[in-house]
C-alpha positions as CSV (number, residue, x, y, z in Angstrom):
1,X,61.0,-35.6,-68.7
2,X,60.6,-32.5,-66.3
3,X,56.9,-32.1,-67.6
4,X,54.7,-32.4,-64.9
5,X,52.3,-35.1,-64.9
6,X,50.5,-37.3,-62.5
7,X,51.0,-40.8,-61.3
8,X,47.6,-43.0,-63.0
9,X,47.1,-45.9,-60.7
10,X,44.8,-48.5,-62.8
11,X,44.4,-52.4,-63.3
12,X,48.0,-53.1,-63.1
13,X,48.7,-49.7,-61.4
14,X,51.2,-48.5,-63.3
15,X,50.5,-47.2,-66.9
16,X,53.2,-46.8,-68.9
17,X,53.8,-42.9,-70.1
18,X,54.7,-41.5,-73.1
19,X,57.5,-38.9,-72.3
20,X,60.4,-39.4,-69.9
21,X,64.6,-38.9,-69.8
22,X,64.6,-40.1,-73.0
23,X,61.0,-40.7,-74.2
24,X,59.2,-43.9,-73.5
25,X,61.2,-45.1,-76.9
26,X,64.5,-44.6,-75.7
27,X,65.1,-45.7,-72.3
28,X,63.6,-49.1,-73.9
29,X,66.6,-49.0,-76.3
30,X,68.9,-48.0,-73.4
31,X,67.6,-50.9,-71.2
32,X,67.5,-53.5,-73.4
33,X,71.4,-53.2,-74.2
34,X,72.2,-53.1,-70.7
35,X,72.9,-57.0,-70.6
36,X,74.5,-56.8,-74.2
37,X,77.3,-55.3,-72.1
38,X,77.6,-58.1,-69.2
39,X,80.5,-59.8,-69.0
40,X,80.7,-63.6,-69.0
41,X,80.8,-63.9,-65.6
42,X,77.1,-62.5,-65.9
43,X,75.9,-64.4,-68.3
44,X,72.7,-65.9,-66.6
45,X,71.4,-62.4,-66.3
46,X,70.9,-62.1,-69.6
47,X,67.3,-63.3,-69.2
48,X,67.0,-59.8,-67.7
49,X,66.7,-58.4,-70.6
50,X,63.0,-58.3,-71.4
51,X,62.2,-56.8,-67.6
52,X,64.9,-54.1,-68.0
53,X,63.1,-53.2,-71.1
54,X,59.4,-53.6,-70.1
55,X,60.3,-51.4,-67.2
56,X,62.1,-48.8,-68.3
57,X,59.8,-46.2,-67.7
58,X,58.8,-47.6,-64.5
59,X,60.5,-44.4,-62.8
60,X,58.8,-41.9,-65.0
61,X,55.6,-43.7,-64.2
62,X,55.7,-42.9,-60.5
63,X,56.6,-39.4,-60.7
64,X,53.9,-36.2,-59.3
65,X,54.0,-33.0,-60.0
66,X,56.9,-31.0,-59.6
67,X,55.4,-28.8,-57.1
68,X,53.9,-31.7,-54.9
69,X,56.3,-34.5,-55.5
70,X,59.4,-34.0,-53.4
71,X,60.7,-37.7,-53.8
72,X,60.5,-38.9,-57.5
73,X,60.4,-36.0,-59.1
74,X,64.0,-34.5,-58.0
75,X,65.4,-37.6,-59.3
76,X,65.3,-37.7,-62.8
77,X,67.3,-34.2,-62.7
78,X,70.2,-32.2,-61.7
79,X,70.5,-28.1,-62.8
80,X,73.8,-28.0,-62.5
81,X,74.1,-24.5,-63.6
82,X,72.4,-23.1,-60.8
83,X,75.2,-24.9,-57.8
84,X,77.8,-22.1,-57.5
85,X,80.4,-24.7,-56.3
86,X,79.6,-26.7,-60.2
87,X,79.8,-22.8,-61.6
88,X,82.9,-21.6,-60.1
89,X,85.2,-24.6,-60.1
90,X,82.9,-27.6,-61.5
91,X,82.4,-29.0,-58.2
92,X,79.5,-30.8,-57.0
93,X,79.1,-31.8,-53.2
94,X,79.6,-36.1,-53.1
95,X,76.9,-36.7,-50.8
96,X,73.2,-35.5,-50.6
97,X,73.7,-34.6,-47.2
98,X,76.8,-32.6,-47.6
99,X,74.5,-30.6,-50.6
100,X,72.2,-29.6,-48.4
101,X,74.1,-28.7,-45.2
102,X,75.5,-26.6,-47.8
103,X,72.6,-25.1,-50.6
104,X,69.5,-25.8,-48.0
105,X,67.7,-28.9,-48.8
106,X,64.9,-27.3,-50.9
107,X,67.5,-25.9,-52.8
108,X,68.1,-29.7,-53.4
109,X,64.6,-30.4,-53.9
110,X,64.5,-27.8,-56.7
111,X,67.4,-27.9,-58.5
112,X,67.5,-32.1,-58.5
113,X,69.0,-35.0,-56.8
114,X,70.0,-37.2,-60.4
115,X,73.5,-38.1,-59.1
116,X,72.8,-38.7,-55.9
117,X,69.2,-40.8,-56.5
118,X,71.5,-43.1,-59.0
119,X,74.2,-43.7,-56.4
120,X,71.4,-45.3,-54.1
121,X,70.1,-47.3,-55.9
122,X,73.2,-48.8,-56.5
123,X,73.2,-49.3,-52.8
124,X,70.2,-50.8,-52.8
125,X,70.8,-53.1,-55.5
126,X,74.4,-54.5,-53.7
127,X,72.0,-55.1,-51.2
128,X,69.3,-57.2,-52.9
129,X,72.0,-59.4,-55.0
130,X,73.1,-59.9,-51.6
131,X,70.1,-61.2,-50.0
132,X,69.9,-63.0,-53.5
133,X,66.5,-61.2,-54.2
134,X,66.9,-61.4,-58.4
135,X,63.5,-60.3,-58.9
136,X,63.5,-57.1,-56.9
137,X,67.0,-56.7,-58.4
138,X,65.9,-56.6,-61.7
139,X,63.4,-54.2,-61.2
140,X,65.1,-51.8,-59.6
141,X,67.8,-52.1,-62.6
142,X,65.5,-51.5,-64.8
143,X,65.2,-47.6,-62.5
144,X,68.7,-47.4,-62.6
145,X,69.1,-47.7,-66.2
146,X,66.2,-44.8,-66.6
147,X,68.1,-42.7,-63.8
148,X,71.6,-43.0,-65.5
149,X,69.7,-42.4,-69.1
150,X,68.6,-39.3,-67.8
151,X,72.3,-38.8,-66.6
152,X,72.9,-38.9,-70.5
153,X,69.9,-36.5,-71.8
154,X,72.1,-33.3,-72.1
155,X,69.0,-31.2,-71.5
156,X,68.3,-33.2,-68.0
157,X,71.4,-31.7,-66.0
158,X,71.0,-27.8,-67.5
159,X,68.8,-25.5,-65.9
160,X,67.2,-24.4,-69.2
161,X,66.2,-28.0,-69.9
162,X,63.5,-26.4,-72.0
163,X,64.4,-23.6,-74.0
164,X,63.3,-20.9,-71.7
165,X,66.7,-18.7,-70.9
166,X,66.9,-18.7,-75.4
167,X,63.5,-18.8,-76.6
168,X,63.2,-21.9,-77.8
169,X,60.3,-23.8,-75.9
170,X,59.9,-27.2,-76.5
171,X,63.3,-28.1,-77.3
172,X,62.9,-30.8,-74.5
173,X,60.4,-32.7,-76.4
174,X,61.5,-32.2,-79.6
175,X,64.8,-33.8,-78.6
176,X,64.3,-36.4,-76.6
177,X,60.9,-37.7,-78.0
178,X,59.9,-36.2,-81.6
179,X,63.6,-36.7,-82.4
180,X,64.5,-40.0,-80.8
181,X,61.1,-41.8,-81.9
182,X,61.9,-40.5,-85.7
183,X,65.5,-41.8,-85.7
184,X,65.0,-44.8,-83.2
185,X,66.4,-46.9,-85.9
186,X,69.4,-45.3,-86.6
187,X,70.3,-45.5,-83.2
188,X,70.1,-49.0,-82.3
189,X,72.0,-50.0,-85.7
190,X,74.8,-47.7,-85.1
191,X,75.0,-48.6,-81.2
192,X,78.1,-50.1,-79.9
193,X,78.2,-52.5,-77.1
194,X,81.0,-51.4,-74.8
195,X,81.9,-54.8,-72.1
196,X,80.7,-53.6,-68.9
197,X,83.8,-52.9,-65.8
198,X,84.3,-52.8,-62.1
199,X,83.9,-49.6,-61.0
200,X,86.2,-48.9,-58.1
201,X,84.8,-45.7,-57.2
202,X,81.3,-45.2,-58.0
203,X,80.9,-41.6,-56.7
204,X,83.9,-40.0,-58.8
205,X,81.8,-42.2,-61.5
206,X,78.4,-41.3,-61.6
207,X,79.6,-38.1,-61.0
208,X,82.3,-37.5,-63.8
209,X,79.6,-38.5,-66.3
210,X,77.0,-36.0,-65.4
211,X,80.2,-33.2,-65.6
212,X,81.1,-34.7,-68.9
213,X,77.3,-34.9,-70.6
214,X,76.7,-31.2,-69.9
215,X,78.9,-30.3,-72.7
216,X,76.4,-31.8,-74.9
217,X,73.9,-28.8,-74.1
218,X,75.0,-25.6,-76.5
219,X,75.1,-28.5,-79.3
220,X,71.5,-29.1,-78.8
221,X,70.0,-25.8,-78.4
222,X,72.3,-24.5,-81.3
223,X,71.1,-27.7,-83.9
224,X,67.6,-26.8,-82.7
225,X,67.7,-23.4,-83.7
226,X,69.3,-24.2,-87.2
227,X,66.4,-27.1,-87.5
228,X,69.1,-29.8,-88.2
229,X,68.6,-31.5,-84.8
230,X,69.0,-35.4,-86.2
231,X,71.9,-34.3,-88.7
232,X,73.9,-32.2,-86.4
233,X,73.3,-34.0,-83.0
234,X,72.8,-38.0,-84.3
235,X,76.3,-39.0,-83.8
236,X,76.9,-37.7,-80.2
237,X,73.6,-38.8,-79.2
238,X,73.9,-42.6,-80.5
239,X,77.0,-42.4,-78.7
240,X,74.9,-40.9,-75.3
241,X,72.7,-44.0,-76.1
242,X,75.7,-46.9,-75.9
243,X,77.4,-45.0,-73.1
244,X,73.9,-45.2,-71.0
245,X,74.2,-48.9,-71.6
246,X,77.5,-49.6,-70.6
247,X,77.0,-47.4,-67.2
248,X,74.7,-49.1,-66.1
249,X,76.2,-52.5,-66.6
250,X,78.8,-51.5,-65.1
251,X,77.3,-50.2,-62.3
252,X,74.8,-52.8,-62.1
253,X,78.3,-55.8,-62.5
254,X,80.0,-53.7,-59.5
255,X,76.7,-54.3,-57.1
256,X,77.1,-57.7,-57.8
257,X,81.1,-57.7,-57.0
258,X,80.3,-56.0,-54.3
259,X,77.8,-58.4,-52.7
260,X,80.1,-61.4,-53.6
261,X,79.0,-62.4,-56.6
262,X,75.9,-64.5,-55.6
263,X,75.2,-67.6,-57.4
264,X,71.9,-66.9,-59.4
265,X,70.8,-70.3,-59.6
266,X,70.4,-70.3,-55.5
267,X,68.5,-67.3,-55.5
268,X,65.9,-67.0,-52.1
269,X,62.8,-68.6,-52.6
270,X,63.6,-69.4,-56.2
271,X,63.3,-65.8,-57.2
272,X,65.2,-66.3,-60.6
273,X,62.5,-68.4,-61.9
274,X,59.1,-66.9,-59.7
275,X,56.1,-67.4,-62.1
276,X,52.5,-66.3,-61.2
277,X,50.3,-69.5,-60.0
278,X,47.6,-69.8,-57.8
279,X,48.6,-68.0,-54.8
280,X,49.5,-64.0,-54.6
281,X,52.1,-62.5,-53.6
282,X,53.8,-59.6,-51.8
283,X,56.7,-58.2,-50.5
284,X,58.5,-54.7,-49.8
285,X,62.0,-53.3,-50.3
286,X,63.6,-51.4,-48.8
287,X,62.5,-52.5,-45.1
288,X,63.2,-50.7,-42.7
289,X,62.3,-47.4,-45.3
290,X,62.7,-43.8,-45.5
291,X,60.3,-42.3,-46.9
292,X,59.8,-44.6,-49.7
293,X,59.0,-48.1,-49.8
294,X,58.2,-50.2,-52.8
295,X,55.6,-52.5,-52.6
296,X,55.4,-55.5,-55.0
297,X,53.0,-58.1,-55.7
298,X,52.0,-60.8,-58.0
299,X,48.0,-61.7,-58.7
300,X,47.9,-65.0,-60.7
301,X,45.6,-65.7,-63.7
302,X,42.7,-67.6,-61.6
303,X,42.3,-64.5,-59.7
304,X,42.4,-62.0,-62.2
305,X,39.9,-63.8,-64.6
306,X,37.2,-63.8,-61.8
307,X,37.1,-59.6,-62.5
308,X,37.7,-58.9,-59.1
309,X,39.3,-55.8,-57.5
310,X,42.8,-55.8,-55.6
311,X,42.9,-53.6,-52.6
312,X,46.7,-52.9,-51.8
313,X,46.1,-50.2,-48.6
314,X,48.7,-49.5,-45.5
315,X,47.3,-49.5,-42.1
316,X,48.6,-48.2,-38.4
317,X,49.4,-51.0,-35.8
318,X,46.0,-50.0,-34.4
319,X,44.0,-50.9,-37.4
320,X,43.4,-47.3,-38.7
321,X,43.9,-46.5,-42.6
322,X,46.9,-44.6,-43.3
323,X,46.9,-44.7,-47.6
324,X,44.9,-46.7,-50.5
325,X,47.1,-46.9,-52.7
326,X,44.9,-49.3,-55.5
327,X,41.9,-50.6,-55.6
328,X,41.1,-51.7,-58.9
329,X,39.9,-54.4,-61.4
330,X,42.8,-57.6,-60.9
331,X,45.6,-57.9,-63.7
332,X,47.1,-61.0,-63.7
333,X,51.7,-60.8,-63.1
334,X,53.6,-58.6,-61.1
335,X,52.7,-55.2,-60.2
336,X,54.4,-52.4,-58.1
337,X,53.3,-49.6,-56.0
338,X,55.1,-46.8,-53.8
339,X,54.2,-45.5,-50.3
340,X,55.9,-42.3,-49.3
341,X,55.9,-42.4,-45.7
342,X,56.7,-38.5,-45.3
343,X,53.3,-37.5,-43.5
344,X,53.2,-40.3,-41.1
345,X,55.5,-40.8,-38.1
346,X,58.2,-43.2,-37.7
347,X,57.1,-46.6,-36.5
348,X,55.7,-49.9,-37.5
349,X,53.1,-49.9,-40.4
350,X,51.1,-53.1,-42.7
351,X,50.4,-53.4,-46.4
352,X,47.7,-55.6,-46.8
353,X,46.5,-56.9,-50.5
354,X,43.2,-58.3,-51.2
355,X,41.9,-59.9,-54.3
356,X,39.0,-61.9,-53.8
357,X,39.2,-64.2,-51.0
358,X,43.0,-64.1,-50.6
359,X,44.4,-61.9,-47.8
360,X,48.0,-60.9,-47.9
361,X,49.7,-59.0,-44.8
362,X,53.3,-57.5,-44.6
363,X,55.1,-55.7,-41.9
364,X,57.1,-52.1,-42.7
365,X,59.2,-50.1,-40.7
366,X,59.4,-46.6,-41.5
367,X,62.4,-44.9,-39.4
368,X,63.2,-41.3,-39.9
């Protein structure tokens, strides 16, 4: 959702909110199909299926306000209407850099980097099924089936994603939340699970899809005005639904082509089947980063129960503290945080956790 809000950081960090691309409700529904649509050859990733859904909203979660937050924020969104290249011939430059070498990057920033944001993650998930890394994999499938959802929210690539250029504020939310969380159940028993393909050109994909969606946009506004937004939008938006799904299967079966189709069962460190014991955890990804690195780690039940606080904090090489970035009462599984390196020059950096007497150190690299 283009709603500002601000990122709550609390026991597990991360609290779950209500609105996003589709609502908290429908990016669960999204997610949780996305392995429905795995071919055979994928099989064993169907035990992805309750940490696609869990963290669905994961990306909403993160986001700052949309006048501070130059990162997340851009990401969920693309106003098409307002590129002259997309007005005058439906043309959209291919690469981020190529869009703002052309519009100015806070042009970028402004108008939304959706298309762009989903093709790297892509990127970044060839390259964690190729380091075999399934846990970090999943989780940052679980972003790319919010950023593709959002692909599939008409009112997400228009520039009056709101109502504001006809009068009718609040269309957003009545939409994609008031709407969807009414008719939740319709949806998912009219859904169709499309088998998930090889996408030989990602680009021209992720691309055609956000071209194709916007024609979605006059139906909405028009059904809102009438008040008949379930009756006269509920068909094309079930199908938005199952098309979400399939995407991002599709995109997330063409990462793992494209890293060689990695035995799961071999997985690094037996990430497949990494459960919470007596010892924390961390790691970071991507590394080297630029600007944004996700931190990860696990506290295990014995720790948590002692109602301790976990410091997760990033520190120069000469000791001094760059960022806190939690330091709150222990909650027992996984937990992720994000550290925007934007304000800090390029060089080496350490995340270090603490939860009661356990100490937990790991080297980033931020290069600009």
């Amino acid at each position: 959702m283009k709603t500002p809000n601000k990122i709550l950081i609390a026991c597990s960090f991360i609290l779950p909110l209500l609105f996003g691309g589709w609502g908290g409700v429908g990016h669960k529904i999204i997610n949780r199909n996305i392995t429905k649509c795995f071919p055979s050859s994928m099989g064993y990733f169907s035990n992805w299926t309750g940490t696609l859904e869990a963290h669905a909203s994961d990306a909403d979660s993160r986001k700052g306000s949309r006048a501070t937050d130059t990162i997340e924020y851009p990401r969920h969104f693309i106003d098409i209407e307002n590129y002259s290249g997309w007005v005058a011939n439906g043309w959209l430059p291919r690469s981020i850099d190529s869009a703002r070498a052309i519009y100015g990057a806070p042009l970028v920033i402004s108008e939304g980097t959706l298309p762009w944001a989903t093709l790297k993650v892509v990127d970044s998930l060839t390259t964690l099924f190729k380091a075999k890394n399934y846990t970090q994999a999943t989780l940052l499938a679980a972003d790319l089936g919010h950023y593709v959802g959002d692909g599939h929210q008409p009112l997400h690539i228009t520039a009056n994603y709101d109502g504001a250029q006809t009068n009718q504020s609040g269309v957003h939310g009545r939409y994609e939340t008031t709407m969807v969380g009414a008719d939740s159940a319709l949806i998912k028993q009219n859904m169709v699970v499309i088998p998930a393909s090889y996408i030989s050109d990602r680009v021209s994909f992720v691309f055609n899809y956000i071209n194709d969606n916007h024609k979605y946009v006059d139906s909405v506004l028009i059904a809102d005005k009438a008040g008949t937004l379930w009756a006269s939008t509920g068909t094309f938006t079930t199908h938005l639904f199952e098309q979400a799904s399939y995407k991002t299967a599709s995109l997330i079966y063409t990462a793992w082509v494209d890293a060689g189709s990695p035995d799961i069962t071999t997985a690094v460190d037996g990430e497949q089947n990494k459960i919470v014991d007596k010892k924390m955890t961390l790691s970071t990804f991507p590394n080297p980063f630029n600007p944004d690195v996700t931190i990860e780690f696990s506290v295990p039940e014995n720790i948590a129960a002692s109602n301790v606080n976990t410091n997760v904090s990033v520190y120069s090489p000469l000791g001094e503290l760059v960022s806190t970035l939690a330091d709150a009462p222990a909650v027992a599984g996984v937990n992720r945080l994000h550290f925007n390196g934007s304000h800090v020059s390029s060089g080496i950096y350490y995340v270090v956790l603490k939860s009661g007497a356990q100490s937990l150190t790991k080297k980033i690299v931020l290069m600009k």
